[in-house]
Residue frames as a rotation matrix with the C-alpha (Angstrom) as fourth column:
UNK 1
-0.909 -0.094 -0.405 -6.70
0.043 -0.990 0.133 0.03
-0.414 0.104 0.904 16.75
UNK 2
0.407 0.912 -0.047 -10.44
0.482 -0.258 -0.837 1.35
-0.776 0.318 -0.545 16.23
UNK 3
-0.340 0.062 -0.938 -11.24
-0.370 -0.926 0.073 3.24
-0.864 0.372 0.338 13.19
UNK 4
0.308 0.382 0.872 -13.03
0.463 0.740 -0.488 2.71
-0.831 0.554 0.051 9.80
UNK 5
-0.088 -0.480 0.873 -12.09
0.995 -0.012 0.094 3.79
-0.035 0.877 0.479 6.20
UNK 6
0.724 0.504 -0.471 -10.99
0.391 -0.863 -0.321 6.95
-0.568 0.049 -0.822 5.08
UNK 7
0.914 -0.331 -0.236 -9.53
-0.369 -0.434 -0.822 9.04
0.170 0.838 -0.519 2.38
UNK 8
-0.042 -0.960 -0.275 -5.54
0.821 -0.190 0.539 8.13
-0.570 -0.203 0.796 2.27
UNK 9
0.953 -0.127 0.274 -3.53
-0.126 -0.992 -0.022 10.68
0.274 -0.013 -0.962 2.79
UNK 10
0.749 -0.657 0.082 -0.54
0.338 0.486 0.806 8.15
-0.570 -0.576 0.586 3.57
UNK 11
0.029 -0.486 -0.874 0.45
-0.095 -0.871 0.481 8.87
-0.995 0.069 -0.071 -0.11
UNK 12
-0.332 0.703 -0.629 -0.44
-0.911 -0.412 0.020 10.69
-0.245 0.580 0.777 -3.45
UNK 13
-0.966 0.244 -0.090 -3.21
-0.001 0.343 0.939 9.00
0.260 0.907 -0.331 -4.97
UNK 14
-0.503 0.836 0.220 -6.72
-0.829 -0.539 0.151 7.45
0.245 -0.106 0.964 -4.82
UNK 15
-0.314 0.356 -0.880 -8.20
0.464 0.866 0.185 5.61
0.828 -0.350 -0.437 -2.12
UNK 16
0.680 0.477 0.556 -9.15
-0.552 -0.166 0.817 4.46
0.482 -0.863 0.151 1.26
UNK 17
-0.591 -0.757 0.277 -7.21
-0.425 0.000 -0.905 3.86
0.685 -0.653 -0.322 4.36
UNK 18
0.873 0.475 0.114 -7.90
-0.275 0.284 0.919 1.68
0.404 -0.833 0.378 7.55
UNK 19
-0.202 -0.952 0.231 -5.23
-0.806 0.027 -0.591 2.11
0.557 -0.305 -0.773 9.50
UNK 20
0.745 -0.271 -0.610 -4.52
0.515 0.815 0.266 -1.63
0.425 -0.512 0.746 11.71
UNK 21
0.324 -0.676 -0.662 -1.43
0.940 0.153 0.304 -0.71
-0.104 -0.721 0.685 13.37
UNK 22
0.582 -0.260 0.771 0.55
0.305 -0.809 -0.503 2.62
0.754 0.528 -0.391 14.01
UNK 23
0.574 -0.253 -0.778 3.57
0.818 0.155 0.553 3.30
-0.019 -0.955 0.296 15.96
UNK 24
0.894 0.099 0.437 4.44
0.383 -0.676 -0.630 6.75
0.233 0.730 -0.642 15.96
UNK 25
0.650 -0.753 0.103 7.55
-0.429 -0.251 0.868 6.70
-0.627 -0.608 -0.486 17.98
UNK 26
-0.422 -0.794 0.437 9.18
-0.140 0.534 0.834 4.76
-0.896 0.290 -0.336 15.06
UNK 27
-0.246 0.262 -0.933 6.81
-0.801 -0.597 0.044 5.34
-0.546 0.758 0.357 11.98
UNK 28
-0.979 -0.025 0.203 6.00
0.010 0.985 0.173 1.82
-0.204 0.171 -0.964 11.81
UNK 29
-0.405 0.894 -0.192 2.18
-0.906 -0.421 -0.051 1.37
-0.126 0.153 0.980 9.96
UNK 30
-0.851 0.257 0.457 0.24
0.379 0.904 0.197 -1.90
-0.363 0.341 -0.867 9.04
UNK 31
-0.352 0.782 -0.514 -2.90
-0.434 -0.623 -0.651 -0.85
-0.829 -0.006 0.559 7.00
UNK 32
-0.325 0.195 0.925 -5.20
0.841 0.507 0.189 -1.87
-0.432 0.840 -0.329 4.17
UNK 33
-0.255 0.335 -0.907 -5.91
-0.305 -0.918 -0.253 0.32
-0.918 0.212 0.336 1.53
UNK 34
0.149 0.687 0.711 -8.66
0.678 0.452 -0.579 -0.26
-0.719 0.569 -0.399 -0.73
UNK 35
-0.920 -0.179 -0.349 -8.27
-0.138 -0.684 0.716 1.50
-0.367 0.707 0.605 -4.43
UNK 36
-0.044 0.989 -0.138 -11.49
-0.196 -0.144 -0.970 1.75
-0.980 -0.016 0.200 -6.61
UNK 37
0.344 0.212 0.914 -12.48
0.884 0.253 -0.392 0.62
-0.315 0.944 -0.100 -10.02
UNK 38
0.462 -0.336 0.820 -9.88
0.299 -0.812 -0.501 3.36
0.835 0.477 -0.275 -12.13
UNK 39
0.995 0.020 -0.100 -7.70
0.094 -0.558 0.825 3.92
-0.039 -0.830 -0.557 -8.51
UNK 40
0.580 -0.788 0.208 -4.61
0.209 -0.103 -0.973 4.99
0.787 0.608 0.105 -8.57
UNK 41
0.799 -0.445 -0.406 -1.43
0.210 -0.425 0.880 5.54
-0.564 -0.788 -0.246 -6.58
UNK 42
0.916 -0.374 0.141 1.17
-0.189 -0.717 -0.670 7.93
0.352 0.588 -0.728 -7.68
UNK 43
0.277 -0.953 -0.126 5.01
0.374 0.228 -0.899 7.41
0.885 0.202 0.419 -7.94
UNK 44
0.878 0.094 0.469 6.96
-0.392 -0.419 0.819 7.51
0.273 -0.903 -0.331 -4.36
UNK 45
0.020 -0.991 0.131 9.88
-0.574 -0.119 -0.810 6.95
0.818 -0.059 -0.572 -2.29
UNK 46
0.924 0.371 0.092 9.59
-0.183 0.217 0.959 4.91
0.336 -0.903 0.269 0.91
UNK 47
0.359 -0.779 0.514 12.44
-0.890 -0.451 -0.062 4.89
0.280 -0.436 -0.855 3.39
UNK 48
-0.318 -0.436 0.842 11.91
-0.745 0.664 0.062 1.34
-0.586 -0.607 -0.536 4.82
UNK 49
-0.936 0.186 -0.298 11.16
-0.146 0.566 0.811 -1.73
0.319 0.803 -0.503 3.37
UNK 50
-0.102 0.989 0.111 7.11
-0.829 -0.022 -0.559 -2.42
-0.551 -0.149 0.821 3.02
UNK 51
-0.860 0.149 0.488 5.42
0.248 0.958 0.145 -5.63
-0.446 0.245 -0.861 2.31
UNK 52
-0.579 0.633 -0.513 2.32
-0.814 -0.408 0.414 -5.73
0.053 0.658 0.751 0.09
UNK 53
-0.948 0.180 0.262 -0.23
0.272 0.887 0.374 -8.40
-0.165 0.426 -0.890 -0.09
UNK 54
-0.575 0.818 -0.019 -3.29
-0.446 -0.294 0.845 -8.25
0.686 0.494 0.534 -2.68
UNK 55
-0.562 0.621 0.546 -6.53
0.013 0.667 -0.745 -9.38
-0.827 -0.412 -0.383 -0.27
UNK 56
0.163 0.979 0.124 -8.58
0.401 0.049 -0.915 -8.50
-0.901 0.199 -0.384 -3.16
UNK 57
0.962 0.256 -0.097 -8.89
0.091 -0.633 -0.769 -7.72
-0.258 0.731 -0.632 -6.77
UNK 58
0.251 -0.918 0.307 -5.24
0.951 0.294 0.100 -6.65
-0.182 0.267 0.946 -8.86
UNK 59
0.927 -0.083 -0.366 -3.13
-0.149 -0.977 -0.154 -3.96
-0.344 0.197 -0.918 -9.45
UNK 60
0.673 -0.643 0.365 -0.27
0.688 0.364 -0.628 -3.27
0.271 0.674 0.688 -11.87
UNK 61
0.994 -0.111 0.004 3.34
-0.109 -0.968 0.228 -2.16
-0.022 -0.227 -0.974 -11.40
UNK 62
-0.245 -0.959 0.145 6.61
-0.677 0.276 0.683 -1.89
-0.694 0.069 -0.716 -12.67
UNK 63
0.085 0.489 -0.868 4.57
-0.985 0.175 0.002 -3.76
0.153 0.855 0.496 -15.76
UNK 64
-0.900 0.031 -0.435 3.94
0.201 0.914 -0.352 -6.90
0.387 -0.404 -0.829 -13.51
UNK 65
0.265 0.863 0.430 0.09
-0.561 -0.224 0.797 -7.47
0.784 -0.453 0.424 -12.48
UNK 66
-0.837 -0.453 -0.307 -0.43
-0.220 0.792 -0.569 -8.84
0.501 -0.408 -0.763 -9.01
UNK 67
-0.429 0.588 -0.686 -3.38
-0.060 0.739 0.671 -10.69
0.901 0.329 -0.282 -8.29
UNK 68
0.658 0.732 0.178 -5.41
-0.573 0.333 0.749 -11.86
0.489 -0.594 0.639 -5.36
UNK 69
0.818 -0.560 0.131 -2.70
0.349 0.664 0.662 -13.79
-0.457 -0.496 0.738 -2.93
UNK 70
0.459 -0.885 0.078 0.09
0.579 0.232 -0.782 -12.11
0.674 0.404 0.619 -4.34
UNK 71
0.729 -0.350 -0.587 2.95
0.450 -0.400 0.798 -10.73
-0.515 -0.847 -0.134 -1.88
UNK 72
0.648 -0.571 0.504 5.31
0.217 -0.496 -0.841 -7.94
0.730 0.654 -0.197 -3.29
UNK 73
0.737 0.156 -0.657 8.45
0.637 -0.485 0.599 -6.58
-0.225 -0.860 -0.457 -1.38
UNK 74
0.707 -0.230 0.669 9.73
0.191 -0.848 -0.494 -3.42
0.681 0.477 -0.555 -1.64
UNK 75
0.168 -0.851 -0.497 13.23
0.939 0.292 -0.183 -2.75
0.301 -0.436 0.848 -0.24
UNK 76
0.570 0.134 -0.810 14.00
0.468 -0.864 0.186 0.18
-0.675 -0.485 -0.556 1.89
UNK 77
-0.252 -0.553 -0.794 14.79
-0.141 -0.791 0.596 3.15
-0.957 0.262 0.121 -0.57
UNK 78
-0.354 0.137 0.925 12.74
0.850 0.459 0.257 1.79
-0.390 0.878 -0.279 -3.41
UNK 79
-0.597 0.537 -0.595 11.25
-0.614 -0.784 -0.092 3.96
-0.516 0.310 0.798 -5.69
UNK 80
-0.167 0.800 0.577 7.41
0.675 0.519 -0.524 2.64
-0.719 0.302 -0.626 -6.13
UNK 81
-0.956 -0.220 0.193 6.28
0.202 -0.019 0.979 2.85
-0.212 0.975 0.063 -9.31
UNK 82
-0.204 0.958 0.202 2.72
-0.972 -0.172 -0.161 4.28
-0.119 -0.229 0.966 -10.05
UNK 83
-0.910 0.243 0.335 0.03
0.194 0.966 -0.172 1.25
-0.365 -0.091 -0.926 -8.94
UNK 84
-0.741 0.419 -0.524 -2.99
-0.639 -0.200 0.743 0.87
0.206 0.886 0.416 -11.16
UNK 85
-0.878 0.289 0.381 -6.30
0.328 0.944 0.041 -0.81
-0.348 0.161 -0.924 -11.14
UNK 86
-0.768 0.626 -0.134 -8.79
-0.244 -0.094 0.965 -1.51
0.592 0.774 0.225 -13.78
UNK 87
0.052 0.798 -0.600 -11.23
0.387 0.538 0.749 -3.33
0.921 -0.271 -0.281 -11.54
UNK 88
0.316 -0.467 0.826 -9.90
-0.837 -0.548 0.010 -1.91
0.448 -0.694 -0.563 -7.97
UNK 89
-0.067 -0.503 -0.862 -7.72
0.512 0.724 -0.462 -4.17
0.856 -0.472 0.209 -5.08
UNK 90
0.926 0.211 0.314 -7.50
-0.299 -0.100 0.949 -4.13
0.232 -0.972 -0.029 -1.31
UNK 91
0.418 -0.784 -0.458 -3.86
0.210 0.574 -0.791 -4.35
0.884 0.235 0.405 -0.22
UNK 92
0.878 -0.250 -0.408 -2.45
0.409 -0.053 0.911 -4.99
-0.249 -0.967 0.055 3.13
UNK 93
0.279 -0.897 0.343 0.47
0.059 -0.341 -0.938 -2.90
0.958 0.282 -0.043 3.30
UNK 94
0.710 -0.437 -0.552 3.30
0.695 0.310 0.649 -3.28
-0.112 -0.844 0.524 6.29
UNK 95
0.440 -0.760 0.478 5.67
0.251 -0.407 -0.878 -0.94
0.862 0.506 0.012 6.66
UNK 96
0.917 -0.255 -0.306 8.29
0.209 -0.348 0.914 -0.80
-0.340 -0.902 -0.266 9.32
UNK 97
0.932 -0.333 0.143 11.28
-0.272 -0.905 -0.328 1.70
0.238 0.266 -0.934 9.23
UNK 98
0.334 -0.528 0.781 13.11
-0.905 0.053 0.423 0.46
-0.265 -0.848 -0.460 12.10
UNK 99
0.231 -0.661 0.714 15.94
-0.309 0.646 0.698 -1.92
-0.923 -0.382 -0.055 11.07
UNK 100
0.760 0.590 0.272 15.42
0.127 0.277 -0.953 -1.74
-0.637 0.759 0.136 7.62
């Protein structure tokens, strides 16, 4: 998939989006999304389970930092906790619906 960075709008907060993968017949995404020095995402719901992994930089949640190389997963029906960074992070995020 072509495309370069732009506002997310995946959900609430502040960043950027590059979408990698999208399958809209099944709501399946794969994307990185870059926060900024002071970026935030806001509290959410996610239906399926989503994988996380820091490429860059840390962010905090659920009062656990996670680091450069760290991998986080979130079970379908989680409620995500707001994510935080002081410095900003780049996190691959996976998220497929289907079979979750």
């Amino acid at each position: 998939m072509e495309g370069g960075w732009r506002e997310l709008k995946e959900f609430p907060g502040r960043g950027e989006v590059k979408l990698l993968r999208e399958e809209p017949h099944c709501g399946a995404k794969t994307m990185l999304v870059r926060l900024p020095p002071g970026g935030r995402i806001e509290p959410h719901t996610h239906v399926g389970v989503v994988q996380h992994y820091v490429a860059e930089g840390e962010y905090h949640s659920d009062g656990r930092t996670f680091e450069q190389g760290s991998y986080r997963l979130l079970p379908k029906q989680a409620d995500v906790a707001s994510i935080t960074t002081a410095t900003g992070a780049t996190i691959l995020i996976i998220y497929d619906p289907v079979g979750a």
